[in-house]
C-alpha positions in Angstrom: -24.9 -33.6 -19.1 -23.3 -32.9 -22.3 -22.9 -35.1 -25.4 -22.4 -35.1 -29.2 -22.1 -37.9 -31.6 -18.5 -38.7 -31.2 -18.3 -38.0 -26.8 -20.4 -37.5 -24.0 -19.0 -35.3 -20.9 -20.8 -35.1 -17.4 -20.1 -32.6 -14.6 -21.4 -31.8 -11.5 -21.0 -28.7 -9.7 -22.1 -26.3 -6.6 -24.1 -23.4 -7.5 -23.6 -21.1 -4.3 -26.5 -18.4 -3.8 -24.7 -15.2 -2.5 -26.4 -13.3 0.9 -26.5 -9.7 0.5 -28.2 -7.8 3.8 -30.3 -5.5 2.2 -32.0 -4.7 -1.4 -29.7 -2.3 -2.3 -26.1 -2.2 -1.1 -22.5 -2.6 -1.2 -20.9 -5.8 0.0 -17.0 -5.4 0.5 -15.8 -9.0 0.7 -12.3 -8.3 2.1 -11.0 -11.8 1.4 -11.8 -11.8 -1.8 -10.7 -8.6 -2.7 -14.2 -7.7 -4.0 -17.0 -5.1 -3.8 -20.1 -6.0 -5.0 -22.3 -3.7 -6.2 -26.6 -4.4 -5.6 -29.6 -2.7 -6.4 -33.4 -4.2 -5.8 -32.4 -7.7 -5.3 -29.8 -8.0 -7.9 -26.0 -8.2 -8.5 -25.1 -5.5 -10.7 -21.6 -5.7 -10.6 -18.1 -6.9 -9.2 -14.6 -4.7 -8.8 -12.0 -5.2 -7.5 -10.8 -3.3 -4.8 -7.9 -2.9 -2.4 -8.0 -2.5 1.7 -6.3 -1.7 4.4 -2.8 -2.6 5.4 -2.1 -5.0 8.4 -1.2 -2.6 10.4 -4.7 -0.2 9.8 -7.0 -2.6 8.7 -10.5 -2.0 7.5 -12.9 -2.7 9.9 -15.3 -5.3 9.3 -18.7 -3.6 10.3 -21.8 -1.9 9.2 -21.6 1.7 7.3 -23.8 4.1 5.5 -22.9 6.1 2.7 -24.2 9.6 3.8 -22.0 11.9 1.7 -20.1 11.4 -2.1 -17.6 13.9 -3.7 -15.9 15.4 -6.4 -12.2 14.9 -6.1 -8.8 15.6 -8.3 -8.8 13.0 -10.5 -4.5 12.9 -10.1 -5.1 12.8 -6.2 -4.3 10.2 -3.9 -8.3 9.6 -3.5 -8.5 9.2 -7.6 -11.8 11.4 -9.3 -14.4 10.8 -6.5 -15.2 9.3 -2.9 -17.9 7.9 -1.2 -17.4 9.1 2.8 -18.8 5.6 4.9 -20.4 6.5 8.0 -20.3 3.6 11.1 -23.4 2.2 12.6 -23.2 2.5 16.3 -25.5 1.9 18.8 -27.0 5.9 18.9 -27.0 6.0 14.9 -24.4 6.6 12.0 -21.5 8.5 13.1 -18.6 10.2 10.7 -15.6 8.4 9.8 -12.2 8.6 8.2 -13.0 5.6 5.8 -13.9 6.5 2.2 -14.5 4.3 -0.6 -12.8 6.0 -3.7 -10.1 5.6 -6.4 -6.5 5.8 -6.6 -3.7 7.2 -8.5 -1.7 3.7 -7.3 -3.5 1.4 -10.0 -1.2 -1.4 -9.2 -2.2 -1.8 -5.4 -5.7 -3.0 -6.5 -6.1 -6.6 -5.1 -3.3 -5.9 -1.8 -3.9 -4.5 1.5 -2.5 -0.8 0.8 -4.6 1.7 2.4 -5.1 2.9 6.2 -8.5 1.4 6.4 -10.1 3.0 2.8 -11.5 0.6 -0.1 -9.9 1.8 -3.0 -11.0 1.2 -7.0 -9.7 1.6 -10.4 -10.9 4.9 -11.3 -12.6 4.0 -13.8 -14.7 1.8 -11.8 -15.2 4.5 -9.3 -16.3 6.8 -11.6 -18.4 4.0 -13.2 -20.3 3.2 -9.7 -20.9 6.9 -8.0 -23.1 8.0 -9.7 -25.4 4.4 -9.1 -25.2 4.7 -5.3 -27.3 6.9 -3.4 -26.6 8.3 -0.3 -28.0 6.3 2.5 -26.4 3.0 0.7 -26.0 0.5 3.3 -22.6 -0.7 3.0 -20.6 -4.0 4.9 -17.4 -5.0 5.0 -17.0 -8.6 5.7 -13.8 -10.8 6.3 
């Protein structure tokens, strides 16, 4: 409740705890359009992001993040990439999804990859060097 000498204003709202599965990790909310970025317990950050197209969709599963890279910053994969690597029943195994930027700005927020997360590069190059490898990483619907 609110108020000043000349009006008073009450509100009422929802206050919505988000879950995030481990400590430290990367949540890629694919409805939303949204990674989120947390270390020990705490949100650091949000970015936008972009996914894959309707007809290669990002999976929605469990990954690791078990190798990062250097990349040519006018490239299709913008300055860097984080390789995700799929949790199956035996372990972690390679994949052909990255997380990384983009030299298409204006696709941030669409389904526009074949199954990648891509980010402003400037966000990229904001959030690689935060994440370690071994990051646990989820892609949600």
């Amino acid at each position: 409740m609110a108020h000043n000498p000349v009006a008073r204003t009450e509100s009422t709202f929802t206050v919505t705890r988000l879950d995030f599965p481990w400590p430290t990790c990367i949540v890629i909310d694919k409805s939303e359009f949204r990674l989120y970025w947390v270390k020990d317990g705490q949100l650091v950050k949000v970015y936008p992001v972009a996914h894959g197209r309707v007809n290669a969709r990002t999976p929605s599963a469990i990954w690791r993040i078990d190798a990062k890279y250097y990349s040519d910053p006018r490239g299709v994969y913008g300055p860097r990439k984080m390789r995700l690597f799929r949790q199956t029943s035996s372990g972690y195994v390679y994949t052909r999804y990255l997380i990384h930027g983009t030299n298409q700005p204006w696709v941030i927020g669409t389904q526009a990859s074949a199954g990648c997360i891509r980010m402003y590069n400037a966000d990229v190059l904001e959030l690689w060097p935060q994440v370690p490898l071994g990051t646990m990483v989820q892609t949600r619907d």
